[in-house]
C-alpha positions, 0 to 999 in steps of 0.5 A, a space after each residue: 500500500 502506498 500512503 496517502 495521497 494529498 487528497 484534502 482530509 474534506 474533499 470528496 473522493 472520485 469513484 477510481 480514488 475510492 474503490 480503486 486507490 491503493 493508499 492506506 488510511 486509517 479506520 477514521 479517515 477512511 470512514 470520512 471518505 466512505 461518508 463523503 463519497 456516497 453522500 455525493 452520490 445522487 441516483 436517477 431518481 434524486 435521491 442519495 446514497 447517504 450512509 456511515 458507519 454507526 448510524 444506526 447503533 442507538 437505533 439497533 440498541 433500543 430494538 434488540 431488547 424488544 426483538 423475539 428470541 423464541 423463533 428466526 427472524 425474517 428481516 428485510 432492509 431497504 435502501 441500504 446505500 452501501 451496506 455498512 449500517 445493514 452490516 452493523 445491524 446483523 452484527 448487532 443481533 449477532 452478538 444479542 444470540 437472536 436466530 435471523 435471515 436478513 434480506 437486504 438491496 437497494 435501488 442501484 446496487 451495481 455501477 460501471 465507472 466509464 474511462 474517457 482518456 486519463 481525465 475523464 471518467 464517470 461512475 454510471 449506473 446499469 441504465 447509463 445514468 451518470 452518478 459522479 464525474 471525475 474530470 482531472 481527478 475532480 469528482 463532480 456530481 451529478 445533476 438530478 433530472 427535473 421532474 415536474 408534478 412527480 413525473 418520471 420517478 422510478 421505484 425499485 421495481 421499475 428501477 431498471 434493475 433487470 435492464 443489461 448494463 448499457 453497451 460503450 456507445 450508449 454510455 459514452 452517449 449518455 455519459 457525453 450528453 450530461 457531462 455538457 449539460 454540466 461542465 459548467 456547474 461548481 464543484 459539488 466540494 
């Protein structure tokens, strides 16, 4: 592992500098940048992907005490972003002795991160809608699309999750038509 790079401790993480990064950071820096990068996360629909670690812990401490410990539970999660907080929950219940089965999925569960030359990549999700831009190592988020009167929202079963992930020109397309609708936008930083 190489150390870490001179990222500012506040600055949002491209999608390459956070799956792909071989840089050490410890338990608290890497959870900021866990923090900073999904909560610049926007799906189609509007909505975040805002996650942290421990965000829950009151939560599953009032809980697990009133939760039956005399039959297996079936628990359903929704909307789990990265999956940390679902994480911390079944560990919770682990350590209470409770018997469960947890069933856990979020609206965009898997993304493609698209290379245009060395500056430019773009994190999309299976239907080619860009999530983050990465212009020089600078992540950019994306631009919700408008919607009046509620029109056009996707839910998770129409979500476009049984759609194949989008072919190179299609992406390229998608990924190209929205980078100039938003080239010219601040930095999301």
């Amino acid at each position: 592992m190489n150390a870490p790079s001179s990222i500012a401790p506040n600055a949002i993480p491209t999608a390459k500098e956070f799956f792909f990064s071989d840089d050490a950071f410890d338990a608290d820096a890497l959870a900021a940048r866990e923090k900073a990068f999904f909560r610049s996360i926007r799906l189609k629909n509007g909505t975040f992907k805002t996650t942290y670690a421990h965000r829950l812990d009151t939560l599953n401490e009032i809980v697990t005490p009133v939760l039956p410990r005399d039959r297996p539970l079936e628990i359903m999660d929704v909307a789990v972003s990265s999956g940390v907080a679902t994480l911390e929950w079944m560990e919770s219940l682990q350590r209470a002795s409770i018997d469960f089965r947890m069933t856990a999925g979020d609206l965009c569960v898997r993304a493609f991160l698209l290379s245009f030359g060395r500056l430019l990549n773009v994190l999309v999700d299976r239907g080619g809608y860009p999530m983050q831009f990465d212009v020089a190592s600078q992540a950019s988020g994306s631009v919700a699309p408008q919607r009046p009167n509620g029109e056009g929202r996707q839910n998770a079963v129409e979500g476009g999750t049984n759609r194949p992930p989008p072919t190179w020109t299609q992406a390229k397309s998608l990924s190209a038509r929205t980078l100039a609708s938003v080239a010219l936008l601040p930095s999301t930083r």
